[in-house]
N, C-alpha and C positions, 0 to 999 in steps of 0.2 A: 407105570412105575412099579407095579405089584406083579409084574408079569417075574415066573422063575428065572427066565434069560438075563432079566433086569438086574435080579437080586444079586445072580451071583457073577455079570460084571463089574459090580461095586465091590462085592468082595473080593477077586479077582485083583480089582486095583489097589488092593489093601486101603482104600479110603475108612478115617476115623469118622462114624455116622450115624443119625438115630433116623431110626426108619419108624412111622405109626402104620402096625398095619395091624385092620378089623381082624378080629373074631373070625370070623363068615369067610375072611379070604384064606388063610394060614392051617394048614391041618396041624402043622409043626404049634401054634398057638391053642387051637382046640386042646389037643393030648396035654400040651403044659395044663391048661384049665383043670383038666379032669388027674394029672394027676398032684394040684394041688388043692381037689377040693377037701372043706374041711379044716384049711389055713387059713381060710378068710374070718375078718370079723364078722360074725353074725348079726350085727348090730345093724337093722337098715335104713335107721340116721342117723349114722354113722357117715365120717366125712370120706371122701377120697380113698379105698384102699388100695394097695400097692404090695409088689411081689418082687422080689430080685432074684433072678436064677443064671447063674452059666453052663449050659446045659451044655454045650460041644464051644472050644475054642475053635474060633476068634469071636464068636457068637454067645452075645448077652445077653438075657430076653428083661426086661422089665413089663409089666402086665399092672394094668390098671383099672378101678372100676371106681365107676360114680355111681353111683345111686341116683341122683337128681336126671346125671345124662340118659341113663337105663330108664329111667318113668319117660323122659322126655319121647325117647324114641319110641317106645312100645306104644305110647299114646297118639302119635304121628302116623306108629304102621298102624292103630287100628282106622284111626281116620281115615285112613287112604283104602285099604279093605271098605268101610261102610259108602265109601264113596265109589266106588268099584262097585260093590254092591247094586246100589241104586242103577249104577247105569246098566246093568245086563239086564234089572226087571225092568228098567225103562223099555228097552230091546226088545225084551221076552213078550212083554203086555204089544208090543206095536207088531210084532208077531202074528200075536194071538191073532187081534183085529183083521190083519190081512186074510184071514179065510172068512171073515165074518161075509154074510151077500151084501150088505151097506159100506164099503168101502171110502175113505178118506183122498184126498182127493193123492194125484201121482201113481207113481208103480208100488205094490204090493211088495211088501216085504219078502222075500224068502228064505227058506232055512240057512242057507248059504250067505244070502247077505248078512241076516241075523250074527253066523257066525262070525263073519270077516267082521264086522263091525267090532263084535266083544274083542276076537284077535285082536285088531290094531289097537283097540283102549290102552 
């Protein structure tokens, strides 16, 4: 749905439509961000803030931020990093062991598998 071929056979169609799109996917949204910062409340319990711009017709952008949603997810991507984390030293340490002369029992690890392994994580 976010692909640009997408976007602008809807507009194309002249269909009336609100579209959510991240942050992270939109550069056209990034630039609005930066060139509204400075507009926002500062306040950061503060509820829901909101932005209304028509930057080129037929194109409306409304821009939104939550504070509660913004902790939510920064606390989820760290999770997911420390969880990440763990598993490359899990890797890394079954690594090590593989050159040790007392071996475990199976095929020894190698740099290679080590990598593929984190790869496909």
């Amino acid at each position: 749905m976010l692909s640009d071929e997408n976007l602008e056979a809807i507009l194309d169609a002249e269909f009336d439509h609100i579209l959510s799109l991240p942050m992270r996917h939109s550069v056209e949204v990034s630039d609005l961000m930066k060139e509204t910062e400075g507009r926002w409340d500062a306040d950061p319990q503060g509820v829901e803030q909101f932005y209304l711009d028509e930057k080129e017709a037929p194109l409306r952008y409304a821009v939104a931020y939550d504070p509660l949603l913004a902790e939510q997810t920064r606390r989820r991507r760290q999770e997911r990093i420390e969880k990440a984390e763990r598993f490359i030293r899990g890797v890394l340490a079954r690594l090590e062991r593989a050159g040790e002369k007392v071996r475990p029992r199976g095929r020894p690890l190698t740099a290679q598998g080590a990598f593929e392994q984190i790869h496909d994580y």
